[in-house]
C-alpha positions as a LaTeX table, in Angstrom:
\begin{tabular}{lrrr}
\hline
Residue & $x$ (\AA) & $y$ (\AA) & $z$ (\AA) \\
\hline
Unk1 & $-85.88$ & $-79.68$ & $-83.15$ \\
Unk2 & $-88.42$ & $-77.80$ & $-81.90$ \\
Unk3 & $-87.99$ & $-79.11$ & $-78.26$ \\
Unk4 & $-84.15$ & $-79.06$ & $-78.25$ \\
Unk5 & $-83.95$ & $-75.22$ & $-79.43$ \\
Unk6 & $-86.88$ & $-73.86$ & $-77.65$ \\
Unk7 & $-87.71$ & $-71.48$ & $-80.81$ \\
Unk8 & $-90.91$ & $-70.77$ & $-81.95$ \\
Unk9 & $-91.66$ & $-71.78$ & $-85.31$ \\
Unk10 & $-93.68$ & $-69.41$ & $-87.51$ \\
Unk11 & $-96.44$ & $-71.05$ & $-89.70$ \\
Unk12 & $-97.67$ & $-69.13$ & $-92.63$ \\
Unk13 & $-100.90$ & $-69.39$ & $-94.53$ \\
Unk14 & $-100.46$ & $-68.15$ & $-98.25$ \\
Unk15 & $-97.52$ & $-66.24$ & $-96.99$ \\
Unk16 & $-98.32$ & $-64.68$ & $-94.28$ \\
Unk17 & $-98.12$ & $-65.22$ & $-90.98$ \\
Unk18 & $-101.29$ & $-67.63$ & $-89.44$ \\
Unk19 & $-99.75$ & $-68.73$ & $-85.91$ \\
Unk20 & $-96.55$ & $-69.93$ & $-83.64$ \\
Unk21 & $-96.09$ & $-73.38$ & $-82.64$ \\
Unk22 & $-93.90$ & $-73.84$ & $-79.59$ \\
Unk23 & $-92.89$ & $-76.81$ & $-77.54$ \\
Unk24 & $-95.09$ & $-77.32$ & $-74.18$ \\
Unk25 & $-93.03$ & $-76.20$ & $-71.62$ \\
Unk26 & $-92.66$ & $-72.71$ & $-73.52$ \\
Unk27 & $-96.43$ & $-72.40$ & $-73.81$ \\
Unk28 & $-96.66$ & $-73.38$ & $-70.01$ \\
Unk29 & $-94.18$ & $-71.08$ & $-69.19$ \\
Unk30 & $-96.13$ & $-68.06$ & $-71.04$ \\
Unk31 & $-99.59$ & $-69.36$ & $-69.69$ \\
Unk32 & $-97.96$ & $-68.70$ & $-66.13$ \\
Unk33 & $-96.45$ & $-65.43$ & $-67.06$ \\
Unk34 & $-100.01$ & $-63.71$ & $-68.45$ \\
Unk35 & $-101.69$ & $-65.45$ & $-65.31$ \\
Unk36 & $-99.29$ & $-63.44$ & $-63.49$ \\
Unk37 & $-99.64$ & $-60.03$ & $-65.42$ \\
Unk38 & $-103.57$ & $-60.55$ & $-65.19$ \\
Unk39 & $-103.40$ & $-60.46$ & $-61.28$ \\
Unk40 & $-100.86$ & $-57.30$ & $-61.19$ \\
Unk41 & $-103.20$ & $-55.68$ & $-63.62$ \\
Unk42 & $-106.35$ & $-56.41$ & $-61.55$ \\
Unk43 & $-104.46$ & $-55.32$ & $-58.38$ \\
Unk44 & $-103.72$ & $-52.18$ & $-60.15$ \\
Unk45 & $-107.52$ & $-51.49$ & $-61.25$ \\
Unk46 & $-108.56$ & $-52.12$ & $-57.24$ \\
Unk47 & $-106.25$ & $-49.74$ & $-56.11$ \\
Unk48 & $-107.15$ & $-46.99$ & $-58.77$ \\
Unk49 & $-110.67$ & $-47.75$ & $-57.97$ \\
Unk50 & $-110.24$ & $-47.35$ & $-54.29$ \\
Unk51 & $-110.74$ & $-51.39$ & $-53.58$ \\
Unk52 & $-108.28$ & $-51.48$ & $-50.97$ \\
Unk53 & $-108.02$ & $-53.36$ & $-47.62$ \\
Unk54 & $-105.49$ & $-53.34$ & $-44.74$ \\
Unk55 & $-102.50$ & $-55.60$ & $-44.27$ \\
Unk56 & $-103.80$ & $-57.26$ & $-42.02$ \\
Unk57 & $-107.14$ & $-58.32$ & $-43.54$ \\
Unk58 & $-104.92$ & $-59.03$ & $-46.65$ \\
Unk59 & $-103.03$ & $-61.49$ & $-44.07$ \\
Unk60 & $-106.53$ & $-62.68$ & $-43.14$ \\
Unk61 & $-107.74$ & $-63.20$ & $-46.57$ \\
Unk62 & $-104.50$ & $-64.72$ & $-47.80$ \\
Unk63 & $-104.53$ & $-67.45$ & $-44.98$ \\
Unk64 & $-108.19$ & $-68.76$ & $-45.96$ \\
Unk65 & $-107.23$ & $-69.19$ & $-49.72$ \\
Unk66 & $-103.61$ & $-70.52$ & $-49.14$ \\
Unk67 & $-105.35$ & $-73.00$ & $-47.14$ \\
\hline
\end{tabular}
């Protein structure tokens, strides 16, 4: 059930709530999403902390690591 409906299921602990169990691709899918958040957020704290470089340094910098 849980893999057909996608819907996390609440467990409790002596009534209240103790943790979520969801199917695997959910939990990828959410994995993926903070990893994404976490870089937007770092970006963010470089640019308010002056860590900046040109475009085309970024270009640079992007080749090596795509390699």
């Amino acid at each position: 059930e849980l893999a057909e409906h996608r819907a996390p299921v609440l467990i409790t602990q002596y009534g209240k709530p103790a943790a979520y169990l969801v199917d695997v691709a959910t939990f990828d899918q959410l994995q993926h999403r903070v990893a994404i958040l976490e870089g937007i957020a770092r970006g963010e704290a470089a640019v308010q902390q002056g860590r900046t470089v040109s475009q085309s340094a970024a270009k640079s910098r992007l080749k090596r690591w795509l390699k």
